[in-house]
N, C-alpha and C positions, 0 to 999 in steps of 0.2 A: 829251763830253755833260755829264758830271757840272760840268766848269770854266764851261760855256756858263749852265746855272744858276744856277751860284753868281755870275757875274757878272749875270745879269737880275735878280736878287733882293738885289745890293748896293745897289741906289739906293732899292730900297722897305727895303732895314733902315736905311740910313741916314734916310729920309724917315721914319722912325718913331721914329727916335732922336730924330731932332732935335726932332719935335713933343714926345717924350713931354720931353726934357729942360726945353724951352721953357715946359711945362706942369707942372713940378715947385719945388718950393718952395725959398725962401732957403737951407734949411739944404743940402738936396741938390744945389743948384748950386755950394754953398761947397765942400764937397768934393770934385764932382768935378773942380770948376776947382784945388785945392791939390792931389788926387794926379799931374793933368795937370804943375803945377807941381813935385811931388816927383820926376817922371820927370825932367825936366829938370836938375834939380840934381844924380841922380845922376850925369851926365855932366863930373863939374868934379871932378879930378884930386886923387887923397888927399883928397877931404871926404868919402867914404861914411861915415867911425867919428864925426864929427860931426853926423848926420842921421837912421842906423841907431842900433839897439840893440848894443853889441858889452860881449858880458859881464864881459869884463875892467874897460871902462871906466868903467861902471854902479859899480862899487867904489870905497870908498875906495881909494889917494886922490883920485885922477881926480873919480870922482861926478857922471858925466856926464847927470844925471836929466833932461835937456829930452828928450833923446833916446827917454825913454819915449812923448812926445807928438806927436812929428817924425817917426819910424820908422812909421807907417801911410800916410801919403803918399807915401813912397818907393818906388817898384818899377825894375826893371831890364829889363825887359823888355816894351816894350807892347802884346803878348798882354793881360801883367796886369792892368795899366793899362786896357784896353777891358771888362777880365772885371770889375777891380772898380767902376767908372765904371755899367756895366750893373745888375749889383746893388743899388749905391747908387737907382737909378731908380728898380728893385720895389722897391725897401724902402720909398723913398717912395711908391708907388703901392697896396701891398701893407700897409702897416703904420701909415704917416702919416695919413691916416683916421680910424684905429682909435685910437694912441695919442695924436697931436699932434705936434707937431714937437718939442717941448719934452722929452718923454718918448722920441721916436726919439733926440735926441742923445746926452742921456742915458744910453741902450744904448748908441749908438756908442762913447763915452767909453770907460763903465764896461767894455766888449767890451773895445776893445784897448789900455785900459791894464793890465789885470789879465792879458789875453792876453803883452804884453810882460816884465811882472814875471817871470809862472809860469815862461815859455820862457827866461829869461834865468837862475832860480833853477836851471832844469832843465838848464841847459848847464855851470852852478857846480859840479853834482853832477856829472855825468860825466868835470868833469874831477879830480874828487877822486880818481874811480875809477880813472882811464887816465893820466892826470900828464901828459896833453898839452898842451899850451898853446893849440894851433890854439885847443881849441874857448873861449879865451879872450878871444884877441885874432883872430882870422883869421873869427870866425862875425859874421853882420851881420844880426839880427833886422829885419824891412822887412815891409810890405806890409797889404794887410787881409785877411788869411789868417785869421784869427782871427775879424773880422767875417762873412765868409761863410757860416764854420759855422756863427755866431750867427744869420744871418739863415735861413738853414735849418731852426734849433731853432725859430725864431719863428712860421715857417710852417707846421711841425707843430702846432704850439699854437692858431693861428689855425684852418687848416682840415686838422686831421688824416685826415680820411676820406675828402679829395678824389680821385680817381680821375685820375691823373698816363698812366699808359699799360696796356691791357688786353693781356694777350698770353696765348699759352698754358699756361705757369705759374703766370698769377695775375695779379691786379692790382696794380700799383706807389701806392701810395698816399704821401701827405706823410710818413706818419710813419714808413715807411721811407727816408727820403731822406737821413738825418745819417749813421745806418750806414753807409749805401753810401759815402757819400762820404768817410768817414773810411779804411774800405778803398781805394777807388780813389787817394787821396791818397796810403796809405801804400805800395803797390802799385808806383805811379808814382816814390816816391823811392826803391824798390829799386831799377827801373828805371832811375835817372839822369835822368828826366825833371822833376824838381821840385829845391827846393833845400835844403838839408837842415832849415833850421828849419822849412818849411812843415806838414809832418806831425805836428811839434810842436804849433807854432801851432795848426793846425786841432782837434786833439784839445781842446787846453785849451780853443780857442774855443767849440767843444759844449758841454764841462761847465760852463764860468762862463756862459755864455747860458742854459745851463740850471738853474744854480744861481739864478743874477737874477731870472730868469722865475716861479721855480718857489718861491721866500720870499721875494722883496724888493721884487718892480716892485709900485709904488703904483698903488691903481685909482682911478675915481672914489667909489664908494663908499667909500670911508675903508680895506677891506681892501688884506693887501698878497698879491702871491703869486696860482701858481692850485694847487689841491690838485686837480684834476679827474684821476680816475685815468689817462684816456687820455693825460694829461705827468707819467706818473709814469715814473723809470729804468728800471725793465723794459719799459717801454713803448717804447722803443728798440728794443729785442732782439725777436728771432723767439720767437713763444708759445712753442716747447719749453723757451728755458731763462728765460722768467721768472719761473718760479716761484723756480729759485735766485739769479735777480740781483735778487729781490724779499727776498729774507732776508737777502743783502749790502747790501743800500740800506736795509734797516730797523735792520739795526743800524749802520751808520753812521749813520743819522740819530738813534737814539737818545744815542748818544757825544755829537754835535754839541747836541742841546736838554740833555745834561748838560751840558756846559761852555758852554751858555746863545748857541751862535754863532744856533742855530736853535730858532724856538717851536712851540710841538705845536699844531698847527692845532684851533682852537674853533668848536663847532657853539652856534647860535645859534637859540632856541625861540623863534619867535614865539605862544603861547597867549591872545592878545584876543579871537579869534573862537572861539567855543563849538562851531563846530561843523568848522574846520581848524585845524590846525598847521604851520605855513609853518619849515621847515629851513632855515638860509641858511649856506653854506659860505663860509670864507673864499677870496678870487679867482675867485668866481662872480658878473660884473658881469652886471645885469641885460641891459646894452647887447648884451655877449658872447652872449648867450644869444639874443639876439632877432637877432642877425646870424646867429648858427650855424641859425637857425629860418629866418632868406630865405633862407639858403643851401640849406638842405635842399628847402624848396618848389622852387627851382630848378632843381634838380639832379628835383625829381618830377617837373615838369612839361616838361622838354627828354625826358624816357624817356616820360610821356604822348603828346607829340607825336610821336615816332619811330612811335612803335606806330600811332599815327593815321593816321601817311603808310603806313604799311609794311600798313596792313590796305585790301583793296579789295573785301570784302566790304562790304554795307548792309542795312539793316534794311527788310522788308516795308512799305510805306505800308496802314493799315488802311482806306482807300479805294479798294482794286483786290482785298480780299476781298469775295466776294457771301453775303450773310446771307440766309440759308434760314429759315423758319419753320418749327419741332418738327412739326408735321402734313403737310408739305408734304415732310419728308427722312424722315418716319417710315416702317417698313415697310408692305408690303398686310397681312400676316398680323395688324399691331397693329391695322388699321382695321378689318377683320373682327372683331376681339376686342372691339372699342370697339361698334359695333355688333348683335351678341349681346347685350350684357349692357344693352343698352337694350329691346332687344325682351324681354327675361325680366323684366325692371321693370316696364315694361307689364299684362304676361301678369298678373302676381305683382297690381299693381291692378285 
């Protein structure tokens, strides 16, 4: 039953791919036509340490540095291949919008070339530690593993409060989504089901998307960065321990604006009007705000409608009430009394 679905429902995902690819921009076609292309090259005999990152090779003397820009296109497997092809899509659909195409590449870049460096720096250490060599020459850094996580950070950022799936422990919201997924990745390469740099990749990809995002990505108002508490590092983590991953993230950040990597975020007074004071944070674009504002009506007005269908009660029509006049619903005993006291008025003249 379950196989009989999943085949009735491959011609409408595919009829949705295809529109959606059709209807996505230069830049997201260029990619997924080159990782389409990276699959296939891995197929060509001893070229994977020319296409991959392989940390031995990255070194002098070799200094195989193209390799830092060629290893994202590569995958070996096309599961990958379809997962990261997919991605690339939302990203466009999800992101391209909001930044441009200009500023998505950008990310992509800056994502996995910094992705590439870290994971390649980090495999340098281990084997300082273990004097194996595998992890020098035998490891092959590949794929957009790195971007994923990025685009997942991006998402949290975008619509952090979104409501992903209700269940009976809670709601899964965006901003729980990096976590998970850095668990289930790393999870999975105990398991054997992943490959060993992925776990890697995907960690660093969180922190450097998160690092870009969060001081460097240029807005249009001239600010860089969003300082909006809900993309702050604790903000990752389950409220119980943010308050101590809030003390570790503040003081590494103070080390960094000492050695001047990072600036202390400036609040900006507007005082022309006499009678407000307009606050302007830096990476609080006005656009951002006025999109997180339709988004919220939307989300009010789909729980308005629910309740609308879901109620079948209705309100009384004030034309099938009958309107009595005060003397006519009033008691005998009042009429009597009304009466008395006319006849003693009377008497009394």
């Amino acid at each position: 039953m379950a196989a009989s679905m999943i085949q009735r429902n491959i011609p409408v995902f595919k009829q949705n791919m295809s529109a959606a690819f059709g209807n996505s921009s230069l830049v997201v076609k260029t990619v997924a036509v080159l990782v389409f292309f990276g699959y296939f090259l891995s197929f060509i005999p001893k070229g994977t340490p020319y296409i991959t990152v392989t940390p031995g090779y990255v070194l002098p003397p070799n200094f195989w540095v193209w390799t830092y820009l060629t290893h994202s296109f590569v995958e070996f497997h096309i599961w990958d291949v379809l997962a990261d092809v997919l991605v690339v899509i939302l990203c466009g659909k999800l992101l391209e919008p909001l930044w441009g195409a200009m500023d998505m590449l950008i990310f992509f870049v800056i994502t996995n070339l910094l992705v590439a460096i870290t994971t390649s720096f980090t495999y340098l250490f281990i084997y300082f530690a273990t004097k194996n060599e595998d992890y020098l020459f035998e490891t092959y850094i590949h794929g957009l593993a790195g971007y994923i996580a990025g685009f997942s950070v991006a998402v949290k950022q975008v619509m952090p409060d979104h409501v992903l799936v209700t269940s009976p422990f809670g709601k899964l919201r965006n901003t729980h989504i990096p976590l998970i997924l850095v668990s289930v990745v790393i999870t999975l390469r105990l398991l054997g089901a992943l490959d060993g740099p992925y776990p890697i990749m995907f960690t660093w990809g969180v922190l450097i998307s998160w690092i870009y995002l969060r001081f460097y990505q240029k807005h249009s108002n001239g600010n860089r960065g969003d300082m909006a508490d809900n993309f702050s590092f604790a903000s990752f983590f389950p409220s119980k321990f943010q308050p101590v991953v809030n003390i570790l993230a503040n003081t590494v950040f103070s080390f960094f604006v000492k050695v001047k990597i990072c600036k202390k975020p400036q609040r900006r007074y507007d005082v022309s009007s006499p009678t407000t004071i307009t606050i302007t944070l830096p990476g609080t674009d006005p656009q951002d705000a006025e999109r997180r504002k339709n988004l919220a009506l939307k989300a009010l007005n789909e729980r308005l409608n629910k309740t609308a269908e879901s109620s079948n009660t209705s309100w009384p029509s004030l034309d099938d009430e009958e309107v009595t006049s005060p003397v006519e619903s009033s008691p005998k005993g009042d009429n009597s009394a009304i009466t008395t006291k006319q006849e003693v008025s009377k008497t009394e003249t």
